[in-house]
N, C-alpha and C positions, 0 to 999 in steps of 0.2 A: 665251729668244728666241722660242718656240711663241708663248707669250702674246703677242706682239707682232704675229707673222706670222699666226697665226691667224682675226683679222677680216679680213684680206685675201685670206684661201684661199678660207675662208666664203662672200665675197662673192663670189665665181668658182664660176660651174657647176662640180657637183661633177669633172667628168673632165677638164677647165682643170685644176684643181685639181694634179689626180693626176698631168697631164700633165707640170706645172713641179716638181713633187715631183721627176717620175722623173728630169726631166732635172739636177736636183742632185744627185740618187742616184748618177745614172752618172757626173757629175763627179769624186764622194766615190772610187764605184769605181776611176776611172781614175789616181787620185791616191793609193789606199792600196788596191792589188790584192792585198796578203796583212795583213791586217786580223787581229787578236788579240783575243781573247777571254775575262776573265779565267774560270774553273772555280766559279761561284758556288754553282753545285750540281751537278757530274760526275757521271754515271750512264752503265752501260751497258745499251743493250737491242739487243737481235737481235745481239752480237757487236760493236755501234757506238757509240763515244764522243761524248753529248752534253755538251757545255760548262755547259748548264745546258737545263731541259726545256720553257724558251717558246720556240715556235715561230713564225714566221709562217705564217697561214692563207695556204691557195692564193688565187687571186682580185688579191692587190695588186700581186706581179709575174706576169706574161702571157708573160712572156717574154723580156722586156727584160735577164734574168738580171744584176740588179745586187747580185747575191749578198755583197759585198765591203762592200758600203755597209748590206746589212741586219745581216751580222755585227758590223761597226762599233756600230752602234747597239745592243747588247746580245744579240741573238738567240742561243739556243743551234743551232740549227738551220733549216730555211727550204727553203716548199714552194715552188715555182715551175710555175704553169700556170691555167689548163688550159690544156694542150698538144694539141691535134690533129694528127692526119697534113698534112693541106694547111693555107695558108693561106686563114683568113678574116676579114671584118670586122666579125661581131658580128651584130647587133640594131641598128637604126636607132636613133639619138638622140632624143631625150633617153634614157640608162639606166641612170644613176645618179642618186640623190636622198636627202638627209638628210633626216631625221625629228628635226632637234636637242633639242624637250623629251624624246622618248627615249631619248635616245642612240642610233640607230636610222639603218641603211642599207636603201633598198631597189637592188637591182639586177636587171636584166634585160639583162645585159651582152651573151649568146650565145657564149664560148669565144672572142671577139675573139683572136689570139695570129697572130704569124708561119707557124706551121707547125714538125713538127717536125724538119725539116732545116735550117733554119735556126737553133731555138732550141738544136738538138744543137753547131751551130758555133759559138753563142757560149757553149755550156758547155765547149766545148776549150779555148778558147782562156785558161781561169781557171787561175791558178794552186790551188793546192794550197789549201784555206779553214781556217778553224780550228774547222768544228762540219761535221754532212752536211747533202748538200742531198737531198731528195725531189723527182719530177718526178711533176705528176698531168698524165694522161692522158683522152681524152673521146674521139667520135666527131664528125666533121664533120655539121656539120646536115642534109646531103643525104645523105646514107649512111643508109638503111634499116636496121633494128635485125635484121635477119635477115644483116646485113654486118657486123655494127657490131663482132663482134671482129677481123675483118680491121684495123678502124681501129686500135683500141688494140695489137694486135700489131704492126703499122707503126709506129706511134710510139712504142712500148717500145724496138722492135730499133733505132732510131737513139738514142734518148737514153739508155737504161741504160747506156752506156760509158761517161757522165759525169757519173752521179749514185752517191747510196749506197741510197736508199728509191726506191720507184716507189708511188703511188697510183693505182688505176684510179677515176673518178668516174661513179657511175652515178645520181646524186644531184640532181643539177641542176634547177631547177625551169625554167630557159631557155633549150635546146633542148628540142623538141615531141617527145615519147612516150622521150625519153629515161630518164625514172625507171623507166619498162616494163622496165629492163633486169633490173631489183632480181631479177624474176620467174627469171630466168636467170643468177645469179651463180655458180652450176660451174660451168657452160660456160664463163664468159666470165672463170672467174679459173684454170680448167684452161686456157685457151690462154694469157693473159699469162703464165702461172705456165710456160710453157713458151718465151716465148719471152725469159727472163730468166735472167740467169747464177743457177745454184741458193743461192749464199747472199742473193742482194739481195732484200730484205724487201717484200713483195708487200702493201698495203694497200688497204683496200675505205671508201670516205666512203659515209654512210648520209644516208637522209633522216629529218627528225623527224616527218614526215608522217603515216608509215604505224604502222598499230593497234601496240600493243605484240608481239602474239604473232606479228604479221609481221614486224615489226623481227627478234624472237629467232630467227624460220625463219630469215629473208635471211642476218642474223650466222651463223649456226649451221652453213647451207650454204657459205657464202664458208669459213669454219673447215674443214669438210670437204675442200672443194676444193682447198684449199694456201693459202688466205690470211694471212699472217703476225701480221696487225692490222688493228682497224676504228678507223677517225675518223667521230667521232660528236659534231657531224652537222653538216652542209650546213646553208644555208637553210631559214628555213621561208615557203611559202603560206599560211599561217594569218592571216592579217593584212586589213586594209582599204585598204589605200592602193595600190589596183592591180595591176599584173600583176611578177611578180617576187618575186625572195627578200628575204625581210627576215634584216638579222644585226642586231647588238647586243642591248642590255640586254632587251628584250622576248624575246627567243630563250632567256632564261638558264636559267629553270625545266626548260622543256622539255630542255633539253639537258642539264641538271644530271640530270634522271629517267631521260634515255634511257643516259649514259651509266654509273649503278646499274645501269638493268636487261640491261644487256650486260655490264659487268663478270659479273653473277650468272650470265651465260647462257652466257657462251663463258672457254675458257682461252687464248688468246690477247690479248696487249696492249689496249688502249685508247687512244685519243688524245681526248683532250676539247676541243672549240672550241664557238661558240655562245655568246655574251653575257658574255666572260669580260673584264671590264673592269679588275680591280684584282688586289691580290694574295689579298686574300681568297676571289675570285674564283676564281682558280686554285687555292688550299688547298682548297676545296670540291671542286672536280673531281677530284679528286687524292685527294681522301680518300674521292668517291664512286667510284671506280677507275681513272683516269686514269693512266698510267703520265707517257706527256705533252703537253702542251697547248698550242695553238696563237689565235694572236690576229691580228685584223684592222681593226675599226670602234674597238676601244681606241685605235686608233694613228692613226687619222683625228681623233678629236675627243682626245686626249691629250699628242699629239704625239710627238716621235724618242725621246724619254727611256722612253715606256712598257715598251720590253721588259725595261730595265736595273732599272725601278721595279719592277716584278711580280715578276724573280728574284730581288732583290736584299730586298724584303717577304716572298715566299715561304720564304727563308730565314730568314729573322726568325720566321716562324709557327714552322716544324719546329724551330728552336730552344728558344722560347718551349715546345714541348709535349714535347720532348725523343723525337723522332722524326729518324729519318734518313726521305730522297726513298720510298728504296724499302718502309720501313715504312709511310708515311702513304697509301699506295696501296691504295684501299680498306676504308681500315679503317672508315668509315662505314656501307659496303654491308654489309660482314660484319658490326656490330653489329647493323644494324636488317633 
């Protein structure tokens, strides 16, 4: 059916697009509010039952928490946000934009979202899901980064009572001096980390941005401080076509390398995103250390079927080489 609806999304500014998407999402939700899942590849990390290890990247729901319709669609799991304390409205339009000969998104969105009292009330009101959900977390744009863990401690303390993971995002390329946080990530994962029930898994998104032996400090500090896992990575500004992140297939290298060189750097988990369009895609991450990995711009130009495609190939791969999830994690990095 993608193939059919496809040139009609296409032809719709991309955030028309997303708009009418969600508003079927949330129909899906409302019509199959305890959604199943089947176990294509079960794993557990931090104590927590994933169904299978693709995830959806932050970024496609805002808030809208149509959690029930992402698991429908295959997902093992499913981050939701960025979430800020207050509400805001983003970045002026236009701020999203296909790149279709690359498969390629740019966005300069701004953390668009309800606020987190709001998106904590439509996470109550969900029944019981069949995979976790994660809540990433950010600072409102007018909050000063000498404030900026007040933000993220606000909007932890309302929404960790209805999630299982929490992601702090200090990664962003659209909020202005928000990557400056990278610079202060004890600090700023010693107060989340404090204002979080002590088993719920604390993760830090990284930028592709920064040199490599800055990346392994930032990681290595975040580890220090109590960070549970790094998602690696965010957008990158590397690119030509304006101001904003670019994700998809261009992204891939980069993020395939950053996330080696952070497996080798820290003992803490990994979540690999960044240009992960296929299943082969995801074996690669996974075998450069990725425990587990999350998708976003695959699902714009691929359609609803992608997440079920990916775990359902990914399985087929670890088959095929005769690896279980949690052997083939890695084991690239540690050869070479």
């Amino acid at each position: 059916m993608y193939r059919f609806l496809k040139p009609f999304l296409f032809w719709l500014p991309p955030e028309a697009a997303h708009a009418i998407a969600t508003v079927f999402l949330r129909l899906v939700s409302w019509l199959f509010p305890r959604p199943s899942v089947p176990p294509a590849l079960p794993s557990k990390l931090w104590g927590i039952d994933f169904p299978n290890p693709v995830g959806l990247a932050a970024g496609m729901d805002k808030g809208d928490v149509v959690a029930p319709a992402w698991f429908r669609l295959g997902f093992g799991w499913v981050e939701i946000g960025t979430i800020t304390p207050r509400p805001q409205p983003g970045n002026p339009r236009p701020r999203l934009f296909r790149l279709i000969p690359e498969r390629a998104l740019v966005n300069r969105m701004g953390f668009n979202n309800a606020g987190s009292a709001r998106v904590a009330a439509r996470l109550a009101s969900l029944p019981p899901q069949p995979g976790p959900i994660c809540l990433n977390v950010g600072r409102n744009k007018d909050t000063p980064n000498e404030r900026a863990a007040d933000d993220y401690v606000s909007a932890l303390r309302q929404l960790a009572p209805h999630a299982q993971l929490a992601t702090i995002n200090v990664s962003s390329p659209n909020t202005p001096g928000l990557r400056e946080l990278q610079g202060s990530i004890a600090d700023l994962v010693t107060r989340a980390r404090e204002a979080l029930p002590r088993a719920m898994p604390l993760l830090v998104k990284l930028s592709p941005d920064e040199p490599d032996d800055r990346l392994v400090e930032i990681a290595r500090a975040a580890e220090k401080a109590g960070a549970d896992g790094i998602i690696a990575t965010n957008t990158t500004v590397a690119h030509d076509h304006g101001q904003g992140g670019l994700s998809g297939a261009p992204l891939r290298d980069r993020a395939l390398r950053v996330c080696r060189l952070l497996y080798r750097s820290v003992k803490i988990p990994i979540v690999g995103v960044g240009g992960i369009l296929s299943a082969e895609d995801a074996y690669a991450r996974i075998r450069a250390g990725a425990s587990l990995v999350q998708i976003y711009t695959a699902l714009i130009y691929d359609g609803p079927s992608t997440p079920r495609t990916i775990s359902e190939g990914l399985a087929a791969l670890l088959k095929r080489d005769g690896l279980t999830l949690e052997q083939a994690v890695g084991v690239d990095a540690r050869a070479s």
